[in-house]
C-alpha positions in Angstrom: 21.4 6.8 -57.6 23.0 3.5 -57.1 25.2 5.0 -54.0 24.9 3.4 -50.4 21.6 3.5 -49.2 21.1 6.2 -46.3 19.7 4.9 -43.1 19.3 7.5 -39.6 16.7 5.4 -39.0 16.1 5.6 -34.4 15.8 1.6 -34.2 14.6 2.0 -30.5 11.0 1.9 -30.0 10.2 4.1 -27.1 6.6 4.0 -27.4 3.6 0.7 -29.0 0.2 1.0 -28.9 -0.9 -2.7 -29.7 -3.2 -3.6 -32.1 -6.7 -3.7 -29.8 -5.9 0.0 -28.7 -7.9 3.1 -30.0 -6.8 6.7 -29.0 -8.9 9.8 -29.6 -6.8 13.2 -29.2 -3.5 14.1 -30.2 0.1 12.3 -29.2 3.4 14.0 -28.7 6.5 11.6 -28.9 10.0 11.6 -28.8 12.5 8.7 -29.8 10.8 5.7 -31.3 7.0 4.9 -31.8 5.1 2.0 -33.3 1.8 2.1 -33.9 -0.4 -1.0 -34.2 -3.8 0.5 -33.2 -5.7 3.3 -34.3 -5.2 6.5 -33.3 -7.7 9.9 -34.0 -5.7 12.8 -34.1 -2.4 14.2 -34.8 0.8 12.2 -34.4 3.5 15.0 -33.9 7.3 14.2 -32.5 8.3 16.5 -29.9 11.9 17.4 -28.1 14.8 16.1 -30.4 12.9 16.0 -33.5 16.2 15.6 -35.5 16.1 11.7 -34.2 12.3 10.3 -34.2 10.9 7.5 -36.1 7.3 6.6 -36.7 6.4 3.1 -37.5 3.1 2.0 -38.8 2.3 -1.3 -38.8 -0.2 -2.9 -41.6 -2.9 -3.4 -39.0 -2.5 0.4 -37.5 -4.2 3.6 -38.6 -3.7 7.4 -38.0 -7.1 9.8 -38.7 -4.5 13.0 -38.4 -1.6 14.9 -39.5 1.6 13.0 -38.8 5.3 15.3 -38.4 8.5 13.2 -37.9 12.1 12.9 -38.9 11.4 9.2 -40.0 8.4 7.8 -40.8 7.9 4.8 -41.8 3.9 3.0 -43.3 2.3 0.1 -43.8 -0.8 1.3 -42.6 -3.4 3.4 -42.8 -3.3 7.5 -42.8 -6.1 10.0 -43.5 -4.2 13.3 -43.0 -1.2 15.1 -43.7 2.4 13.5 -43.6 5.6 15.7 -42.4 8.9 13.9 -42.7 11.4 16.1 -42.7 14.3 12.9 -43.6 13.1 9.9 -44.8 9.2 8.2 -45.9 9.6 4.9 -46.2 5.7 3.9 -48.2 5.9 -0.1 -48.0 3.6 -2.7 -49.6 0.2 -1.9 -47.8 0.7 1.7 -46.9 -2.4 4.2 -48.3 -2.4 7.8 -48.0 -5.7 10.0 -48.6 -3.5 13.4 -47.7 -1.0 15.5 -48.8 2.7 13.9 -48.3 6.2 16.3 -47.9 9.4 14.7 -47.6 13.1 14.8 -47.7 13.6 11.5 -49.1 11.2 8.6 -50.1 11.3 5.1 -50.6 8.1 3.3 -52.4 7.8 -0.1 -52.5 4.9 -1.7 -55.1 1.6 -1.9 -53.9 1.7 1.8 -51.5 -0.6 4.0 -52.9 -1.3 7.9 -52.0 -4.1 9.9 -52.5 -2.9 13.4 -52.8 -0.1 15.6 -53.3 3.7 14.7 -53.1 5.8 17.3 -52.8 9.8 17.0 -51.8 11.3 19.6 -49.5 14.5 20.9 -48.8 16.2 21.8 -45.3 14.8 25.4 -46.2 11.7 24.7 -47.0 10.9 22.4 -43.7 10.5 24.9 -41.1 8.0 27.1 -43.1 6.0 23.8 -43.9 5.9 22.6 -40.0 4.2 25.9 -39.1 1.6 25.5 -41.7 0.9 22.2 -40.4 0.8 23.5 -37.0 -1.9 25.7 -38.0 -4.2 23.6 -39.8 -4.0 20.9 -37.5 -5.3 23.3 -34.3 -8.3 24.9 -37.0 -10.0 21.0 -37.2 
C-alpha cells in the first residue's frame, strides 16, 4: 500500500494526432501514442502489446473501445477500456463505458460512467476476445 510506486510506463511517443485532427475508423498502434484529437473508432495496440502506452490528452477524445498495456486519460472516452497493466484516470478524464484493469490510479475530479472491474493475468486474455467481438458487431 505505501510500497514504491510501479511505473512500466513506454515514455516514447511513437505516434500524436494534434489537437485539430479528427479520425473516423479504427487505429492499430505499437509503442507510444498521444492522442490530442478526436478519434471515432476503436484504439487497439498491436505487435508487443506487453509495452504500449496510450496517452489522452484533456482536449482529446476516443468514440471506441480502447485495449492497451498502459493507458493513461484526461480526456474524453465513450467506449470500452482494456488495460491489461496500469489506468492512470487523472483530473479531467470521463468514462461513459465499462473499464477493466490491472491496476488503477484515480486522481480527484475523473469520473466513470459504468462498470469497474479489476482483472488478473488469467482473466485478460478471455476479456480481450470479448472485446474483439463486440467491437467488430458495431
Amino acid at each position: 500500500m505505501f510500497g514504491k510506486k510501479k511505473n512500466n510506463l513506454h515514455h516514447h511517443i511513437d505516434t500524436l494526432i494534434g489537437a485539430n485532427t479528427q479520425i473516423t475508423g479504427d487505429i492499430n498502434f505499437s509503442g507510444g501514442m498521444r492522442i490530442d484529437g478526436r478519434i471515432i473508432g476503436n484504439v487497439i495496440a498491436t505487435g508487443d502489446q506487453h509495452n504500449s502506452t496510450l496517452v489522452l490528452s484533456n482536449e482529446g477524445s476516443i468514440q471506441g473501445n480502447i485495449k492497451a498495456t498502459n493507458v493513461v486519460l484526461n480526456g474524453t472516452v465513450t467506449g470500452s477500456i482494456q488495460a491489461t497493466d496500469y489506468l492512470d484516470l487523472q483530473e479531467h478524464a470521463k468514462v461513459y463505458g465499462d473499464v477493466y484493469y490491472g491496476s488503477m490510479e484515480i486522481q480527484l475530479g475523473a469520473s466513470v460512467e459504468g462498470k469497474m472491474t479489476h482483472q488478473s493475468k488469467s482473466e485478460i486474455g478471455l476479456l480481450a476476445a470479448n472485446i474483439t467481438d463486440r467491437s467488430e458487431t458495431q
